[in-house]
N, CA, C and O of each residue as an XYZ file, in Angstrom:
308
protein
N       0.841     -1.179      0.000
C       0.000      0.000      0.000
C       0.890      1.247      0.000
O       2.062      1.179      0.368
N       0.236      2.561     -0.480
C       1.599      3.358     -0.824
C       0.587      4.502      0.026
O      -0.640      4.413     -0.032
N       1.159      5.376      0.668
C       0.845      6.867      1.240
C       0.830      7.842      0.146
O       1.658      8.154     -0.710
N      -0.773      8.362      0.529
C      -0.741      9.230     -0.803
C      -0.357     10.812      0.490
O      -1.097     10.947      1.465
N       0.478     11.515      0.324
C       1.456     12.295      1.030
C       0.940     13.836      0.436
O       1.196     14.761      1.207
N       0.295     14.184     -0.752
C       0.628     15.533     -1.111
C      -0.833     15.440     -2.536
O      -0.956     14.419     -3.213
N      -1.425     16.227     -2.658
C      -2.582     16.041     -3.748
C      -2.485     17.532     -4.487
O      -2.939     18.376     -3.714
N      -2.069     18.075     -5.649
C      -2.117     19.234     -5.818
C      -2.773     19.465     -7.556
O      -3.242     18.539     -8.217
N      -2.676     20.654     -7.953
C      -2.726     21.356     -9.166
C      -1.794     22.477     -9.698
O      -1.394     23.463     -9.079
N      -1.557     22.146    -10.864
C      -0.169     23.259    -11.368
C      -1.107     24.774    -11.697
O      -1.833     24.850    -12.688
N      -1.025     25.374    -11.177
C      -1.813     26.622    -11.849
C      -0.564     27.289    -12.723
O       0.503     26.756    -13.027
N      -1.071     28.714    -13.050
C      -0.638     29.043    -14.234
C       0.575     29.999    -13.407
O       1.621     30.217    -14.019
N       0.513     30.199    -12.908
C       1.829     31.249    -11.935
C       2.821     30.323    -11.909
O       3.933     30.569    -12.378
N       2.537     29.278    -11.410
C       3.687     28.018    -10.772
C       4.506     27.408    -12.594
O       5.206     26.400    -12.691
N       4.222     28.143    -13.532
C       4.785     27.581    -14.670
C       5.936     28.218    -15.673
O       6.034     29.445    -15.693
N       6.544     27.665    -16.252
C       8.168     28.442    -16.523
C       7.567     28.591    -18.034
O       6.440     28.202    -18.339
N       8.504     29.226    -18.956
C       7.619     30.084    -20.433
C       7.288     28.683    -21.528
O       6.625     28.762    -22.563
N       7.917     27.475    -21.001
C       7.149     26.409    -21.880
C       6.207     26.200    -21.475
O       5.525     25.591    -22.300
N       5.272     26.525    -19.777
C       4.039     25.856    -19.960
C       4.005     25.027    -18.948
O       2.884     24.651    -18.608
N       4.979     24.603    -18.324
C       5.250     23.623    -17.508
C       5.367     24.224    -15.791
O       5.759     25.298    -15.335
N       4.897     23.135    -15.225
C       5.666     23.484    -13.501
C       7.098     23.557    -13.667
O       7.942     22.887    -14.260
N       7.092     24.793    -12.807
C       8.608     25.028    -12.866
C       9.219     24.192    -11.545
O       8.445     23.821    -10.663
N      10.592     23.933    -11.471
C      11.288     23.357    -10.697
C      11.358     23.519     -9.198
O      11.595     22.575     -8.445
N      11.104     24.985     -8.725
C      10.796     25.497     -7.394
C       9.734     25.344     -6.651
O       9.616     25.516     -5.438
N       8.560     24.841     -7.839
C       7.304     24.624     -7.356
C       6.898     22.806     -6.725
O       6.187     22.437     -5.790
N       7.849     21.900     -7.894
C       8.125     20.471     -7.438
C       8.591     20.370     -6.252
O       7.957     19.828     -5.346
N       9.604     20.813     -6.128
C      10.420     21.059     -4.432
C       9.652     21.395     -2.988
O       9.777     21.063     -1.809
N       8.671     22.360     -3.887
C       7.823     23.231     -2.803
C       6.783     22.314     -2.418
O       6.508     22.363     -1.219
N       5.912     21.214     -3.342
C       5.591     20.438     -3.235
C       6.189     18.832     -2.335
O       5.648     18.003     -1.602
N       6.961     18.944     -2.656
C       7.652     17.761     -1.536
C       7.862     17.814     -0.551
O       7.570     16.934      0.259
N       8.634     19.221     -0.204
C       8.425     19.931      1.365
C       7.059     19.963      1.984
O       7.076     20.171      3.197
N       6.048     19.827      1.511
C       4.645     19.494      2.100
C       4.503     18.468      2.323
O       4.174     18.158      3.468
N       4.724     17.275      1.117
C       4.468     16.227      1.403
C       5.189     15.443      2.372
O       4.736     14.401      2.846
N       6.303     15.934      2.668
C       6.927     15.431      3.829
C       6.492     15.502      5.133
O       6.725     14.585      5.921
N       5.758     16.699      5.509
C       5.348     17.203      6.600
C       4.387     15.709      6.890
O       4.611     14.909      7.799
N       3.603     15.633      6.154
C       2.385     14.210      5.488
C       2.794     12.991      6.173
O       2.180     12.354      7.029
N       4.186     12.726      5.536
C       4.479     11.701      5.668
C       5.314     11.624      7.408
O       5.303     10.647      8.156
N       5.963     12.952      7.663
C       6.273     12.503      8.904
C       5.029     12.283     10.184
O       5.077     11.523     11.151
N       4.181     13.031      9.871
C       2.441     12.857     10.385
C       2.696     11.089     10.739
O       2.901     10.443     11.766
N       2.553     10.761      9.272
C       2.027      9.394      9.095
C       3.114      8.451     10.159
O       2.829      7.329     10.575
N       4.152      9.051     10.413
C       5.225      7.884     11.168
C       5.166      8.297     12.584
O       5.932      7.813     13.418
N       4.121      9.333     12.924
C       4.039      9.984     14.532
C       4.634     11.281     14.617
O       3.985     11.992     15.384
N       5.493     11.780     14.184
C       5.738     12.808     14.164
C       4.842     14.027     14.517
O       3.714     13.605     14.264
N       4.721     15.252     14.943
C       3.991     16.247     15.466
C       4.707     17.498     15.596
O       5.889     17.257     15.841
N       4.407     19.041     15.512
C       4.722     19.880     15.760
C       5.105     19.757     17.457
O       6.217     20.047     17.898
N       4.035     19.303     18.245
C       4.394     19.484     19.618
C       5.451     18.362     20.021
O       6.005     18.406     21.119
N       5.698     17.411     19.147
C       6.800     16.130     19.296
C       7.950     16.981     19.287
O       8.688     16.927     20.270
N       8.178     17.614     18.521
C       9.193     18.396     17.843
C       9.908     19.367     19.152
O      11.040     19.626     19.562
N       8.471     19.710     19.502
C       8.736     21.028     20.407
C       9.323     19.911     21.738
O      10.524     19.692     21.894
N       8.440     19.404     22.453
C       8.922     18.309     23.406
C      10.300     17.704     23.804
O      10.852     17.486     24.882
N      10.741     17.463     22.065
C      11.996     16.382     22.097
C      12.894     17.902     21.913
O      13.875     17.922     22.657
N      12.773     18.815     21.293
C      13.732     19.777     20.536
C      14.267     19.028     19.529
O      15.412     19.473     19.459
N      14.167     18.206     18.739
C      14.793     17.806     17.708
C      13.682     17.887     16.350
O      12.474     18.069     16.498
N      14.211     17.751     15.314
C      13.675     17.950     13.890
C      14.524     17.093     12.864
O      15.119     16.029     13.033
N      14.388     17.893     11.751
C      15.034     17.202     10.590
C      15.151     18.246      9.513
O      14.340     19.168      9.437
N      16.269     18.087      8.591
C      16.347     19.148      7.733
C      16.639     18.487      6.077
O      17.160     17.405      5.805
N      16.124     19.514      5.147
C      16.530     18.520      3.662
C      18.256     18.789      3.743
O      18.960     19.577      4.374
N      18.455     17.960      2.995
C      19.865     17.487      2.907
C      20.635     17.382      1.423
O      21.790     17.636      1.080
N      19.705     16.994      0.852
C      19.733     16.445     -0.796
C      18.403     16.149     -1.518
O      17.419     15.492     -1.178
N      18.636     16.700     -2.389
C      17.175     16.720     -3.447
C      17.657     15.968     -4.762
O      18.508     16.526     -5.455
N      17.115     14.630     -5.169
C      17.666     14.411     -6.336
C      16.163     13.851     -7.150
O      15.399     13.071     -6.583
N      15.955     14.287     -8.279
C      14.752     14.249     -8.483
C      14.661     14.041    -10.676
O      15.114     14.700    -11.611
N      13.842     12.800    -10.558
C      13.905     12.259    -12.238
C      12.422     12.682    -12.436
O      11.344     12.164    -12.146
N      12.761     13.701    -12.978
C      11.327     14.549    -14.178
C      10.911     13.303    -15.068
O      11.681     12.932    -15.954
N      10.392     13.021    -14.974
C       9.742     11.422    -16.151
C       8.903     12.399    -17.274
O       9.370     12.297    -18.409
N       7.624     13.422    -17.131
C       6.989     13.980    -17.658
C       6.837     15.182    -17.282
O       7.181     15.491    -16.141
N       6.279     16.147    -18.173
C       6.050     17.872    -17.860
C       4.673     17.554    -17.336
O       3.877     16.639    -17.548
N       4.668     18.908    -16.383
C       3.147     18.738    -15.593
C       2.557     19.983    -16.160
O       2.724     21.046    -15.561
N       1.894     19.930    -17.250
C       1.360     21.353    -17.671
C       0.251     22.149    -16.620
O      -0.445     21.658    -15.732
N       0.349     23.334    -17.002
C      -0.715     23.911    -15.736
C      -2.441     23.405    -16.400
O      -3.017     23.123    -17.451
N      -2.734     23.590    -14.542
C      -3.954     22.735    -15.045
C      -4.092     21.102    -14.610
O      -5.127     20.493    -14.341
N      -3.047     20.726    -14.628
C      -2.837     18.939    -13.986
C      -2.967     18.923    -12.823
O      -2.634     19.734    -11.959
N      -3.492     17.931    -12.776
C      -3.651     17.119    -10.899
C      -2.648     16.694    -10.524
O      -1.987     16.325    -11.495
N      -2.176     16.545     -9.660
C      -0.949     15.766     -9.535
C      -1.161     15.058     -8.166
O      -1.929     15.557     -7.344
N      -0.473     13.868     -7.900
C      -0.263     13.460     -6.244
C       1.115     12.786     -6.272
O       1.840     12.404     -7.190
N       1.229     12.778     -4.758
C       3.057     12.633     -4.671
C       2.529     11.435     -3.737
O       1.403     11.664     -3.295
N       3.178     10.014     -3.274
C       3.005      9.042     -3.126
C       4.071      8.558     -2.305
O       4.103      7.374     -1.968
């Protein structure tokens, strides 16, 4: 079974002059969906606050398979 983590739409701001989601907006998207997914493993704002510890991105490596034209649904998984 897979965690659906992030559910969105490309609007027309979020797109670079081909038409497409631009690259800052994918990113911006994952940084949400993470929040999602640490939810899903217990994680909490007040956990956070409690323990004082967190987590930070580190590395982003990311395979574009297809353009997400504005207007698309998208979900991150």
């Amino acid at each position: 079974m897979t965690l659906l983590t992030y559910q969105g739409i490309v609007y027309p701001a979020q797109c670079d002059a081909m038409g497409h989601m631009n690259v800052q907006f994918y990113v911006a998207a994952f940084d949400q969906s993470l929040w999602h997914l640490m939810a899903a493993a217990g994680y909490s704002a007040s956990w956070i606050g409690e323990h004082r510890q967190g987590w930070a991105d580190r590395r982003y490596e990311i395979d574009f398979r297809r353009e997400l034209p504005v207007g698309s649904l998208f979900e991150i998984r």
